[in-house]
Structure formats: structure tokens, C-alpha cells
C-alpha positions as CSV (number, residue, x, y, z in Angstrom):
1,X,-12.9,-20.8,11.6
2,X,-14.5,-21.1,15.0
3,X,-12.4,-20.9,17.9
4,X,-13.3,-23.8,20.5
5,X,-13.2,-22.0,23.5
6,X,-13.1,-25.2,25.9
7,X,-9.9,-26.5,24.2
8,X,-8.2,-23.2,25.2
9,X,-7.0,-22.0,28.8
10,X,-9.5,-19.4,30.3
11,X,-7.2,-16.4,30.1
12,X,-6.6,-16.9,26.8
13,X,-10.4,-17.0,26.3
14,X,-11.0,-13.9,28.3
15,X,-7.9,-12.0,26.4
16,X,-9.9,-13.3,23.2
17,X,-12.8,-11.5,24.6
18,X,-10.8,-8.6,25.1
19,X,-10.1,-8.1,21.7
20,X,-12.8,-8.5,20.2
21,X,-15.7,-6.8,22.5
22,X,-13.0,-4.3,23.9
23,X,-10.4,-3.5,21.2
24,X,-13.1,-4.1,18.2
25,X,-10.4,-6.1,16.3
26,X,-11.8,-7.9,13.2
27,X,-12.8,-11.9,13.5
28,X,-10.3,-12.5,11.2
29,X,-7.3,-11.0,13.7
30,X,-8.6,-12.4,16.7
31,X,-8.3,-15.9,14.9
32,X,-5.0,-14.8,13.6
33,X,-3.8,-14.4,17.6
34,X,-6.0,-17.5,18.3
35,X,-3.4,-19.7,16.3
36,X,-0.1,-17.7,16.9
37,X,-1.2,-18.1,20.3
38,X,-1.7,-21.5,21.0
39,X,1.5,-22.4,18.8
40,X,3.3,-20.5,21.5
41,X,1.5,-21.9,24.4
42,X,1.7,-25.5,22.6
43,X,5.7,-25.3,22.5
44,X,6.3,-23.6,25.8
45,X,4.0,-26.9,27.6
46,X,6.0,-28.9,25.6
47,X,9.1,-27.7,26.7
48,X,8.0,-27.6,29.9
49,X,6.5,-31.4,29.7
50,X,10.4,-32.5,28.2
51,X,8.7,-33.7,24.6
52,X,9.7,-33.6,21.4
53,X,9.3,-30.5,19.8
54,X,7.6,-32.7,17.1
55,X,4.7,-33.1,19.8
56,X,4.0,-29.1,19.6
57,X,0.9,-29.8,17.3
58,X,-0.6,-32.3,19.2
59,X,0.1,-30.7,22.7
60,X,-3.3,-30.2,24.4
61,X,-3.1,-26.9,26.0
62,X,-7.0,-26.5,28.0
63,X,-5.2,-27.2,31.8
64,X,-2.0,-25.2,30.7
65,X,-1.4,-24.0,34.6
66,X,-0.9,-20.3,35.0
67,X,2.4,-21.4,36.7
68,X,4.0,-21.7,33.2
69,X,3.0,-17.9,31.8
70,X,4.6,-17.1,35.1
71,X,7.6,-18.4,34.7
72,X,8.3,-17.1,31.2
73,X,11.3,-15.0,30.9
74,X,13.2,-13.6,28.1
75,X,15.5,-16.3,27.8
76,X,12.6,-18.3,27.0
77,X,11.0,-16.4,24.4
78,X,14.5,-16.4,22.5
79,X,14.6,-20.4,22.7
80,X,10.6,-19.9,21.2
81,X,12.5,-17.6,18.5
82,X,15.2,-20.5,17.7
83,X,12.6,-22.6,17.9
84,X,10.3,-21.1,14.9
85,X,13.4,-20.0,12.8
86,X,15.1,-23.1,13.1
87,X,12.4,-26.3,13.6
88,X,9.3,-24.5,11.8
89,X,11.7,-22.7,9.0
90,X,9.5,-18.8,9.9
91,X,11.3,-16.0,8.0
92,X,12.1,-13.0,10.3
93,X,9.1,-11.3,9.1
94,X,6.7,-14.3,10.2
95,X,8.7,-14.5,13.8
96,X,7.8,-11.1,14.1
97,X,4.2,-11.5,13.3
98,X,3.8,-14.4,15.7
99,X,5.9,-13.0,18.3
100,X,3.6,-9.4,18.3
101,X,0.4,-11.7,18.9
102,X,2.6,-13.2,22.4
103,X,3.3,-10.1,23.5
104,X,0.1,-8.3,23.2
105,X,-1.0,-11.4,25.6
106,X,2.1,-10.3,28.3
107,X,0.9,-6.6,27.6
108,X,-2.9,-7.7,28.5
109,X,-1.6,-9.8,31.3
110,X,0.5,-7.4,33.1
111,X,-1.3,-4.3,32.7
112,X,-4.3,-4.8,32.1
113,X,-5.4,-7.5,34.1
114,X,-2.7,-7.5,36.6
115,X,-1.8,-11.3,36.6
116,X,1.5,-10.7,36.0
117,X,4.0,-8.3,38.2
118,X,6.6,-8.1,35.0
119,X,6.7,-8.3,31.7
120,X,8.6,-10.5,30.3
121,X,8.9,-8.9,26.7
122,X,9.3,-5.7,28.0
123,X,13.1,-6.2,26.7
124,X,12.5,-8.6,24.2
125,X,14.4,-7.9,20.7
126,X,13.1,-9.3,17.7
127,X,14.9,-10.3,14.7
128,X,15.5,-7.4,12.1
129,X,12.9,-7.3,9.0
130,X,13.8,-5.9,6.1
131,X,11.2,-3.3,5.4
132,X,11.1,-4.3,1.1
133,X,9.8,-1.0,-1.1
134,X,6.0,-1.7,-1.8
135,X,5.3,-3.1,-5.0
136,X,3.3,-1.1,-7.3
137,X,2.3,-0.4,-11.0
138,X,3.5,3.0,-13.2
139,X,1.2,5.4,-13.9
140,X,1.2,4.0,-17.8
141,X,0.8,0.5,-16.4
142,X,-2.4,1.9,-14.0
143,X,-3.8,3.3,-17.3
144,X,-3.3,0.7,-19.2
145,X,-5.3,-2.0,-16.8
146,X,-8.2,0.8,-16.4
147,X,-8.1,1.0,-20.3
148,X,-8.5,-2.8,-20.9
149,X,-11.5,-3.0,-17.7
150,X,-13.0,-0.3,-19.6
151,X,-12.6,-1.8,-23.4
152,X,-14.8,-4.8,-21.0
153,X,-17.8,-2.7,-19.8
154,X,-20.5,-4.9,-21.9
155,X,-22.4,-5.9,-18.9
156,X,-23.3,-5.2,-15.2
157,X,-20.7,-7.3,-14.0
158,X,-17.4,-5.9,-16.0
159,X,-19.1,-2.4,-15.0
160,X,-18.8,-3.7,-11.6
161,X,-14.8,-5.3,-12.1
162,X,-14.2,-1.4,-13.8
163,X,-15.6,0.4,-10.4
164,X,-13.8,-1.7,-8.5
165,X,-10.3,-1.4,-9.9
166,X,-10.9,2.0,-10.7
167,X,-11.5,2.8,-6.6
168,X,-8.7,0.6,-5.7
169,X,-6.0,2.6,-7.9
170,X,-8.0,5.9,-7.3
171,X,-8.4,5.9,-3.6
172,X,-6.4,2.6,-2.2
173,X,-8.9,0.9,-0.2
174,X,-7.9,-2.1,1.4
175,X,-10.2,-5.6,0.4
176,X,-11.9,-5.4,3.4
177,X,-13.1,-2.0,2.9
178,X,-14.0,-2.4,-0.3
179,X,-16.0,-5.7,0.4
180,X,-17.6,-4.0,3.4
181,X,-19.2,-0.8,1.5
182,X,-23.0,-0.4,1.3
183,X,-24.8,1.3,-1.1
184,X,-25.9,4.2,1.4
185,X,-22.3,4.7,2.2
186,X,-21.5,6.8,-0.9
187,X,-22.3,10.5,-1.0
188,X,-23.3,11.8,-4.4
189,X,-23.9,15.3,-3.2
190,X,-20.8,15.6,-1.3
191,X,-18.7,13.4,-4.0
192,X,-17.4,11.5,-1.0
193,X,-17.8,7.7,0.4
194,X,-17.7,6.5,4.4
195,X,-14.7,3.2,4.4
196,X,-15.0,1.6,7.9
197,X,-11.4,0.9,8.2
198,X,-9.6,-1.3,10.6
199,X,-10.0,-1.6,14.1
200,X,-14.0,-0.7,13.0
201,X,-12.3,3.4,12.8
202,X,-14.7,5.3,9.6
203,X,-13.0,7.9,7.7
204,X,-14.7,9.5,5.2
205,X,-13.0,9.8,2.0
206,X,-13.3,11.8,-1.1
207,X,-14.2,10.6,-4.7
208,X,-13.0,12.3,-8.1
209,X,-15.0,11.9,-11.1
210,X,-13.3,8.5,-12.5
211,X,-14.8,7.1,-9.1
212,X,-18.0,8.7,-9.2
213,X,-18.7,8.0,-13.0
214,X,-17.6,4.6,-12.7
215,X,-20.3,3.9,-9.4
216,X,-23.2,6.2,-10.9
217,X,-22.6,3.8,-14.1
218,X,-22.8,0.3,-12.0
219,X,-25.6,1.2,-10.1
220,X,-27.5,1.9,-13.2
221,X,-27.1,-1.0,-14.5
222,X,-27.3,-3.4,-11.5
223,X,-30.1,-5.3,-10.5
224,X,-31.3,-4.9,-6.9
225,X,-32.3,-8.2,-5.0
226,X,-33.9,-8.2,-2.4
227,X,-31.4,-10.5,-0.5
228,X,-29.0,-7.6,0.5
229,X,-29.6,-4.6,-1.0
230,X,-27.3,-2.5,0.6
231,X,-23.9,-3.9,-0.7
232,X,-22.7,-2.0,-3.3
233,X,-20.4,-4.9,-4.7
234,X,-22.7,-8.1,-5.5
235,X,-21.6,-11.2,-6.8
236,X,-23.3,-13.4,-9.3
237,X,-25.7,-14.7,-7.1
238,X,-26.6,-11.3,-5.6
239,X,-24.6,-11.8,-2.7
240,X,-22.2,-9.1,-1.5
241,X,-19.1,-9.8,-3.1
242,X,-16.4,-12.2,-1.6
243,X,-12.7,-10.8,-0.9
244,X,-11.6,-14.3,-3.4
245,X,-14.1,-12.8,-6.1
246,X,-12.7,-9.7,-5.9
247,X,-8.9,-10.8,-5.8
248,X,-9.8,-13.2,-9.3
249,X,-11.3,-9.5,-10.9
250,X,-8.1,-7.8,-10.1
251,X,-5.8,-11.3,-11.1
252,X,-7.7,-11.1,-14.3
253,X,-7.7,-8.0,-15.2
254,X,-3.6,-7.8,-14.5
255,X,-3.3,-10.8,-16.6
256,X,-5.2,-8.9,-19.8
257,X,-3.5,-6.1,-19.6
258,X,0.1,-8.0,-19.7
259,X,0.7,-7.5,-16.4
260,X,0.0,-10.9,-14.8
261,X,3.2,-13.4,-12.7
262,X,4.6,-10.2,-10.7
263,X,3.2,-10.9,-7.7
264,X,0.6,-8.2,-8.0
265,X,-2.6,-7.8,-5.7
266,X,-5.7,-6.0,-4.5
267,X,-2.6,-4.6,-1.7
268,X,-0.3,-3.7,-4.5
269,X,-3.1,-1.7,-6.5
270,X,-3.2,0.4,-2.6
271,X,0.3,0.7,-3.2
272,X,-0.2,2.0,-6.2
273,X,-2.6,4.6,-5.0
274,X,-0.7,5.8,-2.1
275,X,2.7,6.0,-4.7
276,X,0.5,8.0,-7.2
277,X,-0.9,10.2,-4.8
278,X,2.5,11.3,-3.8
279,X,4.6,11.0,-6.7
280,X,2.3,12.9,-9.2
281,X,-0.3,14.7,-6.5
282,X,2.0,16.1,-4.3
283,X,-0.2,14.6,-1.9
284,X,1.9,15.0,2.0
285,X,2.6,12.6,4.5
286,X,-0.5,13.8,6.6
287,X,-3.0,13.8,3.7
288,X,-2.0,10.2,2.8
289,X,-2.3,8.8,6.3
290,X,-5.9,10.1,6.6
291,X,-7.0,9.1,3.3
292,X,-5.7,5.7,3.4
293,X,-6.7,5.3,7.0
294,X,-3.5,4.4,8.6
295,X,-3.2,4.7,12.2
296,X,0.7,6.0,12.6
297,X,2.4,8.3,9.8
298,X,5.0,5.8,9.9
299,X,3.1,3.3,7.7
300,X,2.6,6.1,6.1
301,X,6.5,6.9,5.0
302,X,7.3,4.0,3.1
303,X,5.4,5.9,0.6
304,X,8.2,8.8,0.2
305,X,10.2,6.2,-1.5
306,X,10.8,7.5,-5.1
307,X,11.3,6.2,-8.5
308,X,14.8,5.9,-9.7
309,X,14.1,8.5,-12.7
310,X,13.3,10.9,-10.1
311,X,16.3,10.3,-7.9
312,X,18.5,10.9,-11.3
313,X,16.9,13.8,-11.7
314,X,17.2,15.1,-8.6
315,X,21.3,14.7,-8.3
316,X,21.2,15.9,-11.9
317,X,19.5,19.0,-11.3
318,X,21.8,19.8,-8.3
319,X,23.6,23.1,-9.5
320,X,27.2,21.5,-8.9
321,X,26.2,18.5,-11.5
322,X,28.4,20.0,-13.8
323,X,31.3,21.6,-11.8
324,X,33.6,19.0,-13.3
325,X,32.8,20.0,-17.4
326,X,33.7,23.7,-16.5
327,X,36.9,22.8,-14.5
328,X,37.9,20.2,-17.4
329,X,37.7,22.8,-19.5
330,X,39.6,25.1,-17.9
């Protein structure tokens, strides 16, 4: 989607800008503030107007006057929290999504532009989310989808759908990375691949033989087009592959391996590469925030989570497990 720049006040233009010359954030998330954006900017002239709050999506916001951003307080952005809870129906977790777009435009406006003398969600609170365990396959249920992609490898294309699934659940890329990868990003000599991760940051990550096997394998088999011959991941029509393609390989491949109507996704197989990594690698906290390229460790943590047969084991093996047998018997 193209943002229309001239139906959009100019500070929002220039924070716009900001992010995506400045902050190298992905066209994708600057259109993702775009719209969280002008919803905010739509209710607050609204409110400001006296209309309905059924006239947010029509609300023409080009001549919003600065006057308005000024007089925002906190008071206000709790009304603009009723007002998406209650009128729009947002769960907490989409309040806080839309809310962390309007304040990164306060934070731009205050300190780095100096428009604004306060900030006026400096003490804003924001409903609580529950943080939900990620969602993630066993270690039998991993094998068993890389055993059915590889029962499949007939062709160039299943060889393809097996490298790809077979680097999601080895090394948790996101889509994007995945998508993104050329064919001069992987490293046979040094078995190891460059991901440019979000916010444009490359890490360099290692590959194990199931990764390099499976990529040696496609590659061999893959036609080269002249239309773009780096990406590694091509489509039909020897494009590079779309992130929708790649989400129908991995729906697919769930479904023939029984494992389809859970709610599983290209995210859930990084899931289940982090979970792996830690549960049967002993990978720590530090090792899995560099490999899967997150920026704070504590993204990282929800990955300590364990399986219930391990947290039975653990208070099982706990040498006072059986203090109550010996005194009984006493």
C-alpha cells in the first residue's frame, strides 16, 4: 500500500521519513504506524470536532492543526484506550500495538524534534497483555513433517518446500528473512548463511548438515533464470518467492503430516526452533538471542518455558520427593 502523503499532516510525513530513511524500519512497519497513526489522529479531530465517533473513518486529517498534538494529555489517551476497547472491540494486545505506534510519534516529537516541551505518554499505562507460551511442534512432531517434505522430494520444487522447512525448524528464521536470502548469501566453506534481520541488522548464522544438504540439493536441481538469479527461493515463475507462497508450503506440509487446524505458522516453526534449541541443545539465553536475531534477551526468555514432562521431572528428582514413603514407613 502506498501512503498518500498529501492526505496526511506534514509532521506525520516527516516522522514517516524518520523511520524509514533514519531508523531503516521495513515498508511494511512504517505502513503499519501509517494506519495506527491516522486512526489516532482521526479520533482525537473527531473528538475535538464534537462528531460521532462513527465519523473516525471518514475524518480528513491533512489540516489537523498542531494545536491538537499539543493539547494531548494523558487523560486523553485513556479516553483513545476506552475508545478502541470499547467502540472498535481491540483486545489488549491490539491496544497495545496501536498505542506503541502513538507514542513513538510523542517520543519523535518531544525529543527528537523538539515540538513538544512534554510528553504526554511519558506516564501512560497500558492495559496488561497476557504474554501466552509460544506455540510450537515436539521434537517427534518436527520429524515427522521433515519426514513427509522429504518422502515429497520428486522435483525442484518439493526440494525447494524441504529446504525451506528444514531451515525454518533448524535455524528459526523469520518469513522475511527467509524470503529475503540470495543465493551469494550462503557460505559453503564456512557452513554458515548472512539473514538480514529486522531493522536491516545482518547476523551471520551457522548451518548444520540437514541445512546444508538440503540447499546443496536444491540448488542442484534448480533452474537459474535470468530474471533474478540471486534469490535462493524462486517461485514457479522464477520469481523470488512470495511470503503467501511460502506460508501455503508450510500450511501444506502441516496438513500432510496430520498436523494441520492448530493454528500453526511459518512463526510457530521459529518457535519451534528456538524451543528445540533450548530444550534438547542446551543452547543459553545469549546464544539464542544472537542466533535468532533478537534485539533484547527478553524476547529471548519466553523460550526458558519448559515442557510439563520436564517440570515433573524436575520436582520428581528433587531428593525430598520421597521423604513422605520413608516417614510412612516408619
Amino acid at each position: 500500500m502506498e501512503i498518500d502523503r498529501t492526505q496526511i499532516p506534514l509532521f506525520l510525513s516527516d516522522y514517516l521519513t524518520y523511520l524509514d530513511v533514519i531508523r531503516g524500519k521495513a515498508k511494511r512497519t512504517v505502513t503499519e504506524y501509517y494506519n495506527d497513526i491516522c486512526l489516532f489522529l482521526r479520533w482525537l479531530h473527531c473528538v475535538n470536532s464534537k462528531k460521532s465517533a462513527a465519523d473516525v473513518g471518514e475524518t480528513d486529517i491533512a489540516d489537523l492543526p498542531f494545536s491538537e498534538i499539543e493539547a494531548v494529555t494523558v487523560s486523553v489517551l485513556y479516553d483513545y484506550i476506552r475508545y478502541l476497547r470499547d467502540t472498535r472491540g481491540n483486545t489488549p494486545r491490539s491496544v497495545s500495538r496501536r498505542l506503541s505506534a502513538v507514542r513513538s510519534l510523542f517520543k519523535y516529537l518531544t525529543k527528537t524534534k523538539g515540538m513538544l516541551k512534554a510528553d504526554p505518554c511519558q506516564n501512560l499505562e497500558l492495559p496488561t497483555v497476557k504474554k501466552a507460551l509460544p506455540r510450537f511442534l515436539t521434537l517427534e512432531e518436527s520429524q515427522r513433517m521433515l519426514h513427509t517434505a522429504e518422502e515429497e522430494k520428486d522435483s525442484p520444487e518439493k526440494l525447494r518446500d524441504y529446504c525451506i522447512i528444514t531451515l525454518f525448524l533448524n535455524c528459526g528464521f523469520r518469513l522475511a528473512e527467509l524470503v529475503g536470502m540470495n543465493v551469494g548469501d550462503v557460505d559453503f566453506f564456512n557452513r554458515q548463511i548472512r539473514v538480514l534481520g529486522k531493522g536491516s541488522k545482518e547476523r551471520i548464522v551457522y548451518l548444520n548438515d540437514a541445512c546444508l544438504s538440503a540447499i546443496q540439493d536444491y540448488l542442484a536441481k534448480r533452474e537459474n533464470p535470468p530474471e533474478e538469479p540471486n534469490a535462493l527461493f524462486l517461485s514457479r515463475n522464477h520469481r523470488r518467492i512470495s511470503r503467501r507462497r511460502v506460508q501455503q508450503i508450510v500450511e501444506n506440509h502441516l496438513t500432510a503430516a496430520g498436523l494441520g487446524g492448530r493454528g500453526l505458522s511459518t512463526h510457530k516453526l521459529r518457535h519451534t526452533a528456538a524451543t528445540l534449541m533450548y530444550q534438547h541443545g542446551s543452547a543459553d539465553m545469549l546464544t539464542l538471542k544472537e542466533i535468532l536475531g533478537h534485539q533484547s534477551i527478553s524476547t529471548t526468555e519466553i523460550y526458558t518455558h519448559l515442557s510439563s514432562e520436564k517440570r515433573q521431572n524436575a520436582i520428581d528428582s528433587n531428593p525430598l520427593a520421597g521423604e513422605h514413603m520413608h516417614h510412612s514407613k516408619k
